[in-house]
N, CA and C atoms as a LAMMPS dump frame, in Angstrom:
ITEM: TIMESTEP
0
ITEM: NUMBER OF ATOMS
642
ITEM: BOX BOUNDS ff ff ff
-5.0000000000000000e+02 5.0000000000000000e+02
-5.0000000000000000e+02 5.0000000000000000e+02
-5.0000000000000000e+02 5.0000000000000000e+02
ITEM: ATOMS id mol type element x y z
1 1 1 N 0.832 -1.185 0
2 1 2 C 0 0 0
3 1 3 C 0.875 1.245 0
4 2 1 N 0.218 2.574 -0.046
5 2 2 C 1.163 4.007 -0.259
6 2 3 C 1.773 4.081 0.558
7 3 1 N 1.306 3.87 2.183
8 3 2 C 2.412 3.947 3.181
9 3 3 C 3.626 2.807 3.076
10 4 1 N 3.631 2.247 2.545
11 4 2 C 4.876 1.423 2.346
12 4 3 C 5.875 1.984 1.68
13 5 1 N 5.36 2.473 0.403
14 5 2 C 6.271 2.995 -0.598
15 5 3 C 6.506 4.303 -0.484
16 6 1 N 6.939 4.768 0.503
17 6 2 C 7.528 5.84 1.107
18 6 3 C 8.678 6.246 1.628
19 7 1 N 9.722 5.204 1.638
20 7 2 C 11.15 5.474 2.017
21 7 3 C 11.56 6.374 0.697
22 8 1 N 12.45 6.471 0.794
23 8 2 C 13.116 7.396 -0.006
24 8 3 C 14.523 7.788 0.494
25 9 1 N 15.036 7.066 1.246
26 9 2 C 16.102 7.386 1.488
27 9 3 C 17.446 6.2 0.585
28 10 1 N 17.658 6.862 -0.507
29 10 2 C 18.697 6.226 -1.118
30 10 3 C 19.961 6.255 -1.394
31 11 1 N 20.616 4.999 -1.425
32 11 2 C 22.385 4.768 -1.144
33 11 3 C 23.005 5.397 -2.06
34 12 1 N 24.515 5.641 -1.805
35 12 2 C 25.511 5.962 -2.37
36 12 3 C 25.806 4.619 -3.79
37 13 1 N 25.61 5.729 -4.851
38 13 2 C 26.026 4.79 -6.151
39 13 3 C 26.584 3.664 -5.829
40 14 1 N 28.576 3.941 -5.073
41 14 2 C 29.147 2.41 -4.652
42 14 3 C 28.333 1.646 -3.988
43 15 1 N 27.464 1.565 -3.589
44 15 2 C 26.868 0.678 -2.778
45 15 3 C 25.623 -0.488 -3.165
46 16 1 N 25.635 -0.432 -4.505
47 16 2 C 24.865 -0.739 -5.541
48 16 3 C 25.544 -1.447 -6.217
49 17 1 N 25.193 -3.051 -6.607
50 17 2 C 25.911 -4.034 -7.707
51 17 3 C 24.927 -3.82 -8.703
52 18 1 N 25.732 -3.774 -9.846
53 18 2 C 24.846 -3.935 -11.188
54 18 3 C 24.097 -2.818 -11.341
55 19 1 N 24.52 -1.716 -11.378
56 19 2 C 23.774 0.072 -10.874
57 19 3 C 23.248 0.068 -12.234
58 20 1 N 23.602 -0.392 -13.759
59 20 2 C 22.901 0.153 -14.477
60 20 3 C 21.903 -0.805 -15.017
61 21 1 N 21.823 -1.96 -14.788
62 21 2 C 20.661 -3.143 -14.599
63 21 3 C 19.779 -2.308 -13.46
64 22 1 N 20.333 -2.318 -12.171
65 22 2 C 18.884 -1.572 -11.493
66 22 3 C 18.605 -0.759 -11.84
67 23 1 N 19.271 0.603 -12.272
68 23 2 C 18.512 1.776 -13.016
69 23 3 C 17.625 1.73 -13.978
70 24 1 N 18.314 0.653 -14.709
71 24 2 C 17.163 0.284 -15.904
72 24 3 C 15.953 -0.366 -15.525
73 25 1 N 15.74 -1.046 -14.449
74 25 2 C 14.796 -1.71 -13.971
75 25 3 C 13.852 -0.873 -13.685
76 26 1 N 14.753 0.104 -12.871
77 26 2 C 13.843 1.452 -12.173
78 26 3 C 12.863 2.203 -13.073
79 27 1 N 13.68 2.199 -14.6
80 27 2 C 13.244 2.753 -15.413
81 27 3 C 11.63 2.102 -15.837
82 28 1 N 11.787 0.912 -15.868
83 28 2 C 10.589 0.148 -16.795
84 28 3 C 9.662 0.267 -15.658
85 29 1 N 10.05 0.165 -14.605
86 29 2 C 8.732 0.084 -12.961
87 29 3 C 8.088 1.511 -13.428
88 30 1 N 8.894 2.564 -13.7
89 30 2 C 8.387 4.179 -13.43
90 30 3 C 7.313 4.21 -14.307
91 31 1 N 7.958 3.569 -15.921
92 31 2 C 6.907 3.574 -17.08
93 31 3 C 5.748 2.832 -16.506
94 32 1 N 5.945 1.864 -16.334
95 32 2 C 4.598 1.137 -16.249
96 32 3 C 3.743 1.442 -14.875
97 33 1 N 4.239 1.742 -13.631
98 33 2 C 2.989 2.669 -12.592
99 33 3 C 3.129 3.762 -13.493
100 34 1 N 3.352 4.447 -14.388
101 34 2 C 2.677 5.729 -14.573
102 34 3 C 1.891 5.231 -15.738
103 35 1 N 1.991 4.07 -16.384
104 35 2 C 0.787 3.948 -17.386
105 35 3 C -0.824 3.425 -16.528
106 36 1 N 0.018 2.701 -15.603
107 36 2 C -1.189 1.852 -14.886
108 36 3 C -1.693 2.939 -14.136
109 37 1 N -1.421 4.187 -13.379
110 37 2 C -1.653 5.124 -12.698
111 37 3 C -3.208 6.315 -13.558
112 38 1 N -3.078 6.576 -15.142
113 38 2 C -3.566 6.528 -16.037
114 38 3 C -4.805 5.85 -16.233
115 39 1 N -4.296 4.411 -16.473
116 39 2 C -5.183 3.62 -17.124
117 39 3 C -6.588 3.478 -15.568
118 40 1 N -5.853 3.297 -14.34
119 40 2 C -6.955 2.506 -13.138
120 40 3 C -7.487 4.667 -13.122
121 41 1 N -7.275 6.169 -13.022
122 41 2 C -7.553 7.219 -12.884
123 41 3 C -8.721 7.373 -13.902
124 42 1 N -8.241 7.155 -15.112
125 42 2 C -9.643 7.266 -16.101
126 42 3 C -10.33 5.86 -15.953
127 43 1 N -10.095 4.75 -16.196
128 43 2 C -11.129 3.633 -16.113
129 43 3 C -11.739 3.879 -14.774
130 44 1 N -10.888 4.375 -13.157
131 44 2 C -11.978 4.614 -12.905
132 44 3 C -13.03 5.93 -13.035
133 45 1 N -12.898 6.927 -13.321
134 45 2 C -13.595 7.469 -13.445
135 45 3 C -14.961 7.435 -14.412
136 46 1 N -14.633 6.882 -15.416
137 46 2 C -15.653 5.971 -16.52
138 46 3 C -16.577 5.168 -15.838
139 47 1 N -15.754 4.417 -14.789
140 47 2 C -17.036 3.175 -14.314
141 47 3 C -17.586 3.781 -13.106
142 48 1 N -17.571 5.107 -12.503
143 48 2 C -18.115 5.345 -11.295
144 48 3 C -17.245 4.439 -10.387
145 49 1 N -15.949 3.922 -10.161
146 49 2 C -15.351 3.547 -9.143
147 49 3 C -14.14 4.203 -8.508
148 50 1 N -14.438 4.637 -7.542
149 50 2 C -13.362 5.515 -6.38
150 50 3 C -12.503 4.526 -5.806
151 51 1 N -12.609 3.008 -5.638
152 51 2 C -11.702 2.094 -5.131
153 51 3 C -10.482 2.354 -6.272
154 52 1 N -11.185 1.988 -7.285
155 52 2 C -9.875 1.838 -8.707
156 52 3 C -9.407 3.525 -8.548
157 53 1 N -9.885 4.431 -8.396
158 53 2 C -8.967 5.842 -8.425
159 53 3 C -8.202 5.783 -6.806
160 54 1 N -8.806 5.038 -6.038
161 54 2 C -7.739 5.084 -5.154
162 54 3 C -6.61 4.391 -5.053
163 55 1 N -6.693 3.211 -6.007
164 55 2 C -5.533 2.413 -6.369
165 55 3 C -4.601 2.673 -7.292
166 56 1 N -5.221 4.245 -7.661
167 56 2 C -4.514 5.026 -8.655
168 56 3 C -3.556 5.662 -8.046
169 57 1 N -4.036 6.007 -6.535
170 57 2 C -2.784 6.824 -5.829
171 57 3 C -1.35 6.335 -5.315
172 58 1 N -1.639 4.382 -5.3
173 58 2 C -0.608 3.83 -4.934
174 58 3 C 0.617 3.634 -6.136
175 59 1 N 0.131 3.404 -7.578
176 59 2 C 0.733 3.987 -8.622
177 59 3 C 1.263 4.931 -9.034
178 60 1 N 0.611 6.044 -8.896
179 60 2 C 0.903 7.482 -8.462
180 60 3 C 2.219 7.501 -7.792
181 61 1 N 2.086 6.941 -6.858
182 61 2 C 3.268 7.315 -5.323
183 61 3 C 4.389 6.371 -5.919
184 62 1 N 4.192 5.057 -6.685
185 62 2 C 5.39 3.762 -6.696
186 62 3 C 6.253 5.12 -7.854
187 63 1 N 5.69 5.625 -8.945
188 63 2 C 5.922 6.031 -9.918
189 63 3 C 7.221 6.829 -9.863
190 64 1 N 6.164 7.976 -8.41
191 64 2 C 7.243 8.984 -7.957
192 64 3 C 8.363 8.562 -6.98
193 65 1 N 8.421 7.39 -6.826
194 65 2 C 9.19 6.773 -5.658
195 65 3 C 10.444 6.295 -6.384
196 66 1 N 10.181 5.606 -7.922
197 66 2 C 10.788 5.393 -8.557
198 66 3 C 11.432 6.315 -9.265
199 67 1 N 10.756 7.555 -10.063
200 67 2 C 11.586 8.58 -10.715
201 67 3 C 12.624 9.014 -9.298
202 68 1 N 12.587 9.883 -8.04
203 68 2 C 12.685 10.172 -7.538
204 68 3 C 14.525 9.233 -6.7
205 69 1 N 14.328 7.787 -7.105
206 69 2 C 15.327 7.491 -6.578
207 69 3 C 16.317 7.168 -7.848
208 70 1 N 15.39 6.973 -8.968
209 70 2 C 16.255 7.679 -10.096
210 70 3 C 17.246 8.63 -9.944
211 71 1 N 16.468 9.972 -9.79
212 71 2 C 17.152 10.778 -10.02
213 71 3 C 18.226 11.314 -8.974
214 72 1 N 17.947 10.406 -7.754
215 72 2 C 18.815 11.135 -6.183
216 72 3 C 19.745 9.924 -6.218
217 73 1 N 20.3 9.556 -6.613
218 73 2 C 20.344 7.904 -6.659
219 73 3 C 22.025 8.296 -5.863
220 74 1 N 22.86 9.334 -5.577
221 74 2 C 23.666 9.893 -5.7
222 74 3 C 23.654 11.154 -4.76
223 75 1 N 22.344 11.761 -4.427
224 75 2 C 22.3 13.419 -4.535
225 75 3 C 22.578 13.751 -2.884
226 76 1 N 22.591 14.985 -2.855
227 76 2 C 22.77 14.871 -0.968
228 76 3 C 21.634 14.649 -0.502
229 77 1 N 21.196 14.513 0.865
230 77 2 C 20.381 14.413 1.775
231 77 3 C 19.186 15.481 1.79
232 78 1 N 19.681 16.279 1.82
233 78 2 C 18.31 17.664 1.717
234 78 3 C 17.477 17.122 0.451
235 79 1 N 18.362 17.326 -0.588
236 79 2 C 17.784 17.155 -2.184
237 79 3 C 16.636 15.754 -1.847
238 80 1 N 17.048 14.968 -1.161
239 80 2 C 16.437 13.364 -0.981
240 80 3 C 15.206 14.013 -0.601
241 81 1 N 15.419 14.571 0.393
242 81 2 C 14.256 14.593 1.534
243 81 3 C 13.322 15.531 1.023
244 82 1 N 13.306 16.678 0.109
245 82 2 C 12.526 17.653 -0.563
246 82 3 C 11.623 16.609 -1.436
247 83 1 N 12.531 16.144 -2.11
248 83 2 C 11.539 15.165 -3.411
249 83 3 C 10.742 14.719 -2.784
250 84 1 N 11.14 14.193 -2.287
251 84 2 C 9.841 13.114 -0.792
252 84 3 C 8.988 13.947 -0.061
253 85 1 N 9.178 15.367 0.216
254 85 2 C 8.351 16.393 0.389
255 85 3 C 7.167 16.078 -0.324
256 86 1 N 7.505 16.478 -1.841
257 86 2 C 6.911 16.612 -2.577
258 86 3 C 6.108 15.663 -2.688
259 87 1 N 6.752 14.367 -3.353
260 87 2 C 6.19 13.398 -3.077
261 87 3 C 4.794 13.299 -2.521
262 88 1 N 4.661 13.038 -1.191
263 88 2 C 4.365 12.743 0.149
264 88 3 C 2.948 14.031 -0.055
265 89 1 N 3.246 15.086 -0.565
266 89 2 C 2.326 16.073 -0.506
267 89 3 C 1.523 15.835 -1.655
268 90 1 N 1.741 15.387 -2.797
269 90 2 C 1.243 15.279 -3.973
270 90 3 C -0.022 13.961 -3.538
271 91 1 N 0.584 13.211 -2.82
272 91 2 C -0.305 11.622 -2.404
273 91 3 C -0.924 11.87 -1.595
274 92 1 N -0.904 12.947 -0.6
275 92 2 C -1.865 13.13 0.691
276 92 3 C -3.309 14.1 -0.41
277 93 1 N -2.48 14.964 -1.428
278 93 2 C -3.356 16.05 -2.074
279 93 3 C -4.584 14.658 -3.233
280 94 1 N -4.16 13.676 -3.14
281 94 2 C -4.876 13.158 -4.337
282 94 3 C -5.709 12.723 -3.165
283 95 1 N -5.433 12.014 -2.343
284 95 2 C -5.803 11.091 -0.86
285 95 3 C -7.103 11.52 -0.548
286 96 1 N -7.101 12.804 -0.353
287 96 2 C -7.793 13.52 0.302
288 96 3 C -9.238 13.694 -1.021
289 97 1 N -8.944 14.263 -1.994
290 97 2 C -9.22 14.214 -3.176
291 97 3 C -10.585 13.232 -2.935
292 98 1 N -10.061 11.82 -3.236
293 98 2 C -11.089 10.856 -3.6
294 98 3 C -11.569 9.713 -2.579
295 99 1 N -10.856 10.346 -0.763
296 99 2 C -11.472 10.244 0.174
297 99 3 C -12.845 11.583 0.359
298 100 1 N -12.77 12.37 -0.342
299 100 2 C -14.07 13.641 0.042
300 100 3 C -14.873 12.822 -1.468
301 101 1 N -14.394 12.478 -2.409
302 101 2 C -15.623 11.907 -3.149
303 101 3 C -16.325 10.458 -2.349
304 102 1 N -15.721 9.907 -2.017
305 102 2 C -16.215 8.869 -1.391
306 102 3 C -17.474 9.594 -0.313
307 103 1 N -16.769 10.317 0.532
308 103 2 C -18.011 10.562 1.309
309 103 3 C -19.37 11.102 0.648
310 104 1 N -18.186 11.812 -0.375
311 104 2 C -19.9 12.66 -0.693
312 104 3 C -20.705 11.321 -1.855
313 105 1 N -20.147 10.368 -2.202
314 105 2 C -20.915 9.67 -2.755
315 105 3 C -21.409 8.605 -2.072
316 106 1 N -21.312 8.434 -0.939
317 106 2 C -22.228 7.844 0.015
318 106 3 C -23.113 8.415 0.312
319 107 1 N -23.421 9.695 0.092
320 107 2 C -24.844 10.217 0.553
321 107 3 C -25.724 9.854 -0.757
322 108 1 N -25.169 9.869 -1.835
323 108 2 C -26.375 9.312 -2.658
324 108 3 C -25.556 9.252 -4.084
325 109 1 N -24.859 8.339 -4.428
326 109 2 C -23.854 8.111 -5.6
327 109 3 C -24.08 6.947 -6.158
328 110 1 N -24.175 6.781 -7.489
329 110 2 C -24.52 5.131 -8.23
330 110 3 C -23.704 4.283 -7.848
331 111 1 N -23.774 2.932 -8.603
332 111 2 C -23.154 1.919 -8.494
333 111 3 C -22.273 1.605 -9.837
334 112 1 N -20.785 1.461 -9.373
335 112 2 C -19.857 1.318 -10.291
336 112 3 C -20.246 0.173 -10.935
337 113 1 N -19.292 0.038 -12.429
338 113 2 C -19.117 -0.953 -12.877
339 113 3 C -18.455 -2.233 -12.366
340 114 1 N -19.121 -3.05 -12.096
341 114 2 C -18.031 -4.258 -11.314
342 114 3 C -17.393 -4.913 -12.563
343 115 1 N -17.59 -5.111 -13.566
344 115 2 C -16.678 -5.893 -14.613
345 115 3 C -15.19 -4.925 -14.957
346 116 1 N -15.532 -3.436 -14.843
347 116 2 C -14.729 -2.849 -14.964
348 116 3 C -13.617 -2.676 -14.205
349 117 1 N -13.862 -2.691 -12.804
350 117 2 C -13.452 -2.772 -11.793
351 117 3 C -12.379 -3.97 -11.548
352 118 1 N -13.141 -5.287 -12.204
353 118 2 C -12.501 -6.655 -11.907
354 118 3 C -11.517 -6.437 -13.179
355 119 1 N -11.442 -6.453 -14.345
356 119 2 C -10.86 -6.16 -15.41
357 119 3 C -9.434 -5.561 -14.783
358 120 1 N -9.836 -4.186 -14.782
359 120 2 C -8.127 -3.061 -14.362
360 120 3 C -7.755 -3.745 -12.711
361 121 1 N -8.241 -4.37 -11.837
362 121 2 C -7.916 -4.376 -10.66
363 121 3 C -6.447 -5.855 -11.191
364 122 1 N -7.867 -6.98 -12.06
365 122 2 C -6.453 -7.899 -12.393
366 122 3 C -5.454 -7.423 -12.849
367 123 1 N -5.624 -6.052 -13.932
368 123 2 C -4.61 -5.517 -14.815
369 123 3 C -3.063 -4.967 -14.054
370 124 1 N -3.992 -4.311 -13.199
371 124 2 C -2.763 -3.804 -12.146
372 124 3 C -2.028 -4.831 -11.384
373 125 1 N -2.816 -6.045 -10.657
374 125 2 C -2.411 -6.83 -10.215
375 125 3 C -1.185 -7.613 -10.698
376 126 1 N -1.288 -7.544 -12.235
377 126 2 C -0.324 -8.365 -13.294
378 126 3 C 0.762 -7.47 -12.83
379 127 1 N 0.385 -6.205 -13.178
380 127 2 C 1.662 -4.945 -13.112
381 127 3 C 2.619 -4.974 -12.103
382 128 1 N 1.964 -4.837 -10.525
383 128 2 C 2.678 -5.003 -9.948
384 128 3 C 3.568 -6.562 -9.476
385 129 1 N 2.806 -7.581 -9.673
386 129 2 C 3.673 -8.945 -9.786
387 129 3 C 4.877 -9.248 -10.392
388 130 1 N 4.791 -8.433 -11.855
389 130 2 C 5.661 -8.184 -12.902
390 130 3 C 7.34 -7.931 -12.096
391 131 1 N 6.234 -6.468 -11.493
392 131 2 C 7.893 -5.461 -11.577
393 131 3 C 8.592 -5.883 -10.152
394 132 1 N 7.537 -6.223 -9.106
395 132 2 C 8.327 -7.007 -7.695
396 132 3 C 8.911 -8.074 -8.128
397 133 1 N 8.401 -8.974 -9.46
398 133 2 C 9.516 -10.32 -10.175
399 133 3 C 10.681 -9.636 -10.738
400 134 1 N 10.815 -8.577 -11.29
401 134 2 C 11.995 -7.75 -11.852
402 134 3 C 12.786 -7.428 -10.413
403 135 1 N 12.498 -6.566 -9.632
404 135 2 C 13.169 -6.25 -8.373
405 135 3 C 13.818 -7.116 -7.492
406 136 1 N 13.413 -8.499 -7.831
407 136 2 C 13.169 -9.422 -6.585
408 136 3 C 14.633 -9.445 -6.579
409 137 1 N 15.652 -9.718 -7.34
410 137 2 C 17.133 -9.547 -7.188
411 137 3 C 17.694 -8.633 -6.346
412 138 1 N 16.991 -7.851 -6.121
413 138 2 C 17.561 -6.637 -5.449
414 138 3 C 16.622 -6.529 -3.88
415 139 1 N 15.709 -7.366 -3.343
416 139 2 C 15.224 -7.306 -2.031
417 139 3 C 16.318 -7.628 -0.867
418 140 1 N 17.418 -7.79 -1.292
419 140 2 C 18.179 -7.918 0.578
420 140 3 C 19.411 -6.924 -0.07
421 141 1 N 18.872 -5.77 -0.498
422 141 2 C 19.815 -4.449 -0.574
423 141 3 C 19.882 -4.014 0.528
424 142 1 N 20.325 -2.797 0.506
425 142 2 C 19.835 -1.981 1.196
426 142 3 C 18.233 -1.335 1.627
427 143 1 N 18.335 -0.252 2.749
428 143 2 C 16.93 0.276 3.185
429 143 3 C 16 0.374 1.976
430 144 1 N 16.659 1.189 1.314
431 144 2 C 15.889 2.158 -0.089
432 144 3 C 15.454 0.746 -0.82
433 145 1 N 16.23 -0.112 -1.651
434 145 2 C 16.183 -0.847 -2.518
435 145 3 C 15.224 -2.079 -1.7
436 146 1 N 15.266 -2.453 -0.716
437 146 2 C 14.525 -2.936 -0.115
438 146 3 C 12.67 -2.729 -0.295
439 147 1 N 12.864 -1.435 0.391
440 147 2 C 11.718 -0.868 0.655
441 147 3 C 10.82 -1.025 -1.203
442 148 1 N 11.963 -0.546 -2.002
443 148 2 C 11.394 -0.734 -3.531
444 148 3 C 10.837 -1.865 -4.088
445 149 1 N 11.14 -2.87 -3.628
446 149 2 C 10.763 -4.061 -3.607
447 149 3 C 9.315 -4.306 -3.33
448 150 1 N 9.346 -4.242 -2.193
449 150 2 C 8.272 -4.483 -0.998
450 150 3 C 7.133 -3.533 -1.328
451 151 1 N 7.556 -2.371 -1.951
452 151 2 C 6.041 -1.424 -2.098
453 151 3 C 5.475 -2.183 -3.355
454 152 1 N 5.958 -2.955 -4.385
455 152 2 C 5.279 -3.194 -5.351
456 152 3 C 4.989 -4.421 -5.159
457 153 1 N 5.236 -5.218 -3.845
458 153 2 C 4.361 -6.341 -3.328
459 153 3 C 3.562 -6.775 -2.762
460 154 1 N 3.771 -5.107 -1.512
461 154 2 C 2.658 -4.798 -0.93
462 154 3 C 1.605 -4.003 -1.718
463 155 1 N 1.902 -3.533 -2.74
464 155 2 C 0.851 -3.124 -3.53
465 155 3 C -0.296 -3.928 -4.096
466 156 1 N -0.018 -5.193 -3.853
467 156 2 C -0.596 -6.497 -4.763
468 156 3 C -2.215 -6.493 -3.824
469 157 1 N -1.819 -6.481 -2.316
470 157 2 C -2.75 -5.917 -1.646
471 157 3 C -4.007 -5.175 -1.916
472 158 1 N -3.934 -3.772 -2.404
473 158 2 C -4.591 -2.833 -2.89
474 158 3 C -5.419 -3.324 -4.265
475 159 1 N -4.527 -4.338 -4.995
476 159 2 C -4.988 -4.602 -6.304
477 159 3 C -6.452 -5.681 -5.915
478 160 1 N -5.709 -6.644 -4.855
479 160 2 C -6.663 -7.72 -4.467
480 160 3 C -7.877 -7.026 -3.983
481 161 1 N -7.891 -6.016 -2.916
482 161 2 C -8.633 -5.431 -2.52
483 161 3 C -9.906 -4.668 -3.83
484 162 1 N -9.249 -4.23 -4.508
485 162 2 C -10.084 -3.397 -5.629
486 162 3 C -11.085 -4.589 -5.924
487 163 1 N -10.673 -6.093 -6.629
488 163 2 C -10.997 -7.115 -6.75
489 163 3 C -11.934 -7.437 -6.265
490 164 1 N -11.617 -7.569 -5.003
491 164 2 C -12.764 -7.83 -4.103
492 164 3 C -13.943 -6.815 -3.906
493 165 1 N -13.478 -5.798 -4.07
494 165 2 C -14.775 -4.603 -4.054
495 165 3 C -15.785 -4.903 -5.271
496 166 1 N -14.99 -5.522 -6.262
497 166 2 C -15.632 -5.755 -7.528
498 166 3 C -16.755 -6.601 -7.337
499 167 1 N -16.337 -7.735 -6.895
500 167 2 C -17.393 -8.798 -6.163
501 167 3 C -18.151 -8.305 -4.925
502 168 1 N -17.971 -7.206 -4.602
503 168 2 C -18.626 -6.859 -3.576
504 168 3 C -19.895 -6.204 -4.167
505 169 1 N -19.839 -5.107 -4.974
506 169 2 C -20.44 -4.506 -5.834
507 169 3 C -21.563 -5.512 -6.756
508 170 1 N -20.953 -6.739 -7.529
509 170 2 C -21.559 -7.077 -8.387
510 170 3 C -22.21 -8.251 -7.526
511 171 1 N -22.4 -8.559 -5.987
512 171 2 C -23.138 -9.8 -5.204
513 171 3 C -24.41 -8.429 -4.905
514 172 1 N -23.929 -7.385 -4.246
515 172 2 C -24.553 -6.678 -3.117
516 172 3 C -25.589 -5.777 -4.702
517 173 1 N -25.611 -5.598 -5.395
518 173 2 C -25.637 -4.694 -6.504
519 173 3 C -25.938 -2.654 -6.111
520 174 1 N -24.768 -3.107 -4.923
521 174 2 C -24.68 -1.538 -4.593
522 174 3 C -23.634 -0.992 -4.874
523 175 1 N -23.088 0.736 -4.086
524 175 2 C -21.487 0.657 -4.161
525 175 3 C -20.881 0.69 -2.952
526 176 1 N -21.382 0.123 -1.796
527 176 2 C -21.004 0.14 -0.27
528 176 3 C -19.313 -0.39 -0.374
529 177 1 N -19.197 -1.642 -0.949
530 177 2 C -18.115 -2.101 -1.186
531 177 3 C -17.097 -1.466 -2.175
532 178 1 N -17.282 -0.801 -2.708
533 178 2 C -16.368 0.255 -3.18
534 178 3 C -15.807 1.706 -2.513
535 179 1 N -17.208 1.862 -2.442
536 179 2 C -16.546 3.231 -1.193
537 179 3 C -15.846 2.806 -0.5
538 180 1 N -15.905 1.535 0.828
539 180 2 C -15.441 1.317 1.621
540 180 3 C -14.175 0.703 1.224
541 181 1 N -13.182 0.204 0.257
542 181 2 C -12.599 -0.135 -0.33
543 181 3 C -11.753 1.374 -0.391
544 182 1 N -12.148 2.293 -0.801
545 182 2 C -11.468 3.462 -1.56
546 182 3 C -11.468 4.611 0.146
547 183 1 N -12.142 4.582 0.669
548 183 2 C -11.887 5.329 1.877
549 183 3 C -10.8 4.714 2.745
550 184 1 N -10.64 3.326 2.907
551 184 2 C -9.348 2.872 3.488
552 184 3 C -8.165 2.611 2.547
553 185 1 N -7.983 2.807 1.612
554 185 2 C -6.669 3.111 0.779
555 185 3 C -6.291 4.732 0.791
556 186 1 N -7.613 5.458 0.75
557 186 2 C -7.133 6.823 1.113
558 186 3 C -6.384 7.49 2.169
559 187 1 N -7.249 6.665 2.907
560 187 2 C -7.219 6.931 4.339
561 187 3 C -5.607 6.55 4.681
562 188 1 N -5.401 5.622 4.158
563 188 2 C -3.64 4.738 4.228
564 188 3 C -2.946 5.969 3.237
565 189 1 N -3.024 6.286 2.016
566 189 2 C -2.382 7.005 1.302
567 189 3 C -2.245 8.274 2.605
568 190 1 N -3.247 8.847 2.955
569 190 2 C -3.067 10.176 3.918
570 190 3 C -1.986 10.172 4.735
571 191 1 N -2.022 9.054 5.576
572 191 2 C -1.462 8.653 6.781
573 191 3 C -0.024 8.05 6.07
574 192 1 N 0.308 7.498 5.531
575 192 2 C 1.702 7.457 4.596
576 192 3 C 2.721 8.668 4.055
577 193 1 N 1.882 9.759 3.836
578 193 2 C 1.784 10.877 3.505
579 193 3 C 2.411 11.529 4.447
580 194 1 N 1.645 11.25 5.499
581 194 2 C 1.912 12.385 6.99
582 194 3 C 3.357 11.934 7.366
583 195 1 N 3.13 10.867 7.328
584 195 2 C 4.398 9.972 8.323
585 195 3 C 5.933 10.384 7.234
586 196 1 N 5.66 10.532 6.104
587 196 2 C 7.181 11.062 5.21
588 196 3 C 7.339 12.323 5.205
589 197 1 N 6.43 13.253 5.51
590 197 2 C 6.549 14.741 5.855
591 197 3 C 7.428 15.039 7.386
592 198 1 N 6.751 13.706 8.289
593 198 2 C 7.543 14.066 9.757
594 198 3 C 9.032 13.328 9.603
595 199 1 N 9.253 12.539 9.108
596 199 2 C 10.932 12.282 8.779
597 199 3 C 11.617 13.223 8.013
598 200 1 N 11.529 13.405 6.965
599 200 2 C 11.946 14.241 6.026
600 200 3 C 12.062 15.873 6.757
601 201 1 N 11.1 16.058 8.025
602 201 2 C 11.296 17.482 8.43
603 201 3 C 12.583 17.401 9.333
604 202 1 N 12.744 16.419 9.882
605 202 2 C 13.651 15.455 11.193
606 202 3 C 14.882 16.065 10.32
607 203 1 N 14.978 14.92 9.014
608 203 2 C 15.996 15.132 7.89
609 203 3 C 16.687 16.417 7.61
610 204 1 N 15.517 17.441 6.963
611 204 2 C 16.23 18.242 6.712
612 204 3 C 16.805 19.582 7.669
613 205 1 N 16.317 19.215 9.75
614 205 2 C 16.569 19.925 10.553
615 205 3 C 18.233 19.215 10.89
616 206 1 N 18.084 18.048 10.74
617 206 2 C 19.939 17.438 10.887
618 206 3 C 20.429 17.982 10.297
619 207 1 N 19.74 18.253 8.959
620 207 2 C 21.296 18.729 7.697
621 207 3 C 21.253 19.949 7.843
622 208 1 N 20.472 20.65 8.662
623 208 2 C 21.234 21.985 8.364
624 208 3 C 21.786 22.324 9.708
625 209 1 N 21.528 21.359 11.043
626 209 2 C 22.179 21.254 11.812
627 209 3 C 23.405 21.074 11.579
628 210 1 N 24.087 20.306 10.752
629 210 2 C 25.142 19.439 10.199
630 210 3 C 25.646 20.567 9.629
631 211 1 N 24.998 21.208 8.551
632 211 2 C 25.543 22.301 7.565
633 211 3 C 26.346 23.926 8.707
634 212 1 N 25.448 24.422 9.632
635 212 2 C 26.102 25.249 10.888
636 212 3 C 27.331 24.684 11.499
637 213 1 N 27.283 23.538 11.548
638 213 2 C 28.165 22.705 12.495
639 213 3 C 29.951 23.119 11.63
640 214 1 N 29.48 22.754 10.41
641 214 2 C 30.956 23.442 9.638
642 214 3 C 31.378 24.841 9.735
């Protein structure tokens, strides 16, 4: 889920075997959560499902988790901890987003498509299986490379979950099981959110502790 894929704290180049195999890896993960990020944002919006746009935010976040250690892969500590700012603010801003549609479509909102729902939820599901089978070489790295791993396995979670909302939807022929589906991924995206804003503030009060200190 989003709170997983929230480290961001990444190693020194030397510390990395095979740096341009993982970069490249990094590369194909970024493409594909940002296609799947896309594809589950408009499909759901088409089928009336807020679960699938909330499973949009965990894509969303792997995407930026991935460009992000792309590009710091090397950089100092402040630079780390800003991106992840950002980050972290961008996922709480969507979070929030399609946790306030949820509510307001519990007061009186249709019923999604469940075929649609089951369709992109497997789709994503494939996605992330894929790229945690690509990574899996790299799970007893380090923190960062670790953590990279693990968000696109724990993501599999979110996918199952959508899944199940699908069948929830298409037994119950309501959207109880979708809302409720999409308010606790939000609700996790928020709170994932919060929790990389209070490290990253930690972060960048050391480094400039560190930076006076010279």
């Amino acid at each position: 889920m989003a709170e997983h894929c929230c480290e961001h704290n990444s190693p020194p180049v030397t510390q990395i075997r095979n740096l341009s195999r993982y970069r490249r890896i990094l590369w194909i993960a970024l493409v594909l959560n940002a296609a799947m990020f896309a594809v589950e944002l408009i499909s759901g919006y088409r089928s009336g499902s807020l679960s699938l746009q909330a499973d949009a935010i965990d894509f969303a976040g792997d995407a930026m988790n991935y460009g992000v250690s792309l590009a710091v892969l090397s950089a100092a500590l402040s630079w780390r901890a800003r991106a992840a700012q950002l980050k972290a603010l961008s996922m709480m801003a969507f979070g929030l987003f399609v946790l306030g549609r949820a509510i307001w479509a519990s007061l009186g909102g249709g019923t999604p498509d469940a075929a649609t729902m089951g369709v992109v939820g497997a789709l994503a599901l494939t996605t992330n299986v894929a790229v945690a089978w690509m990574l899996y070489a790299f799970r007893e790295g380090d923190a960062n490379m670790r953590s990279v791993w693990l968000c696109s396995r724990n993501d599999a979670i979110g996918n199952i979950a959508v899944m199940g909302a699908a069948l929830g939807v298409l037994g119950t022929g309501t959207a109880w099981p979708d809302l409720a589906v999409a308010a606790v991924m939000s609700s996790l995206a928020l709170w994932g959110g919060w929790q990389v804003l209070r490290q990253t503030r930690g972060e960048l009060l050391a480094d400039a502790a560190a930076r006076s200190a010279h």
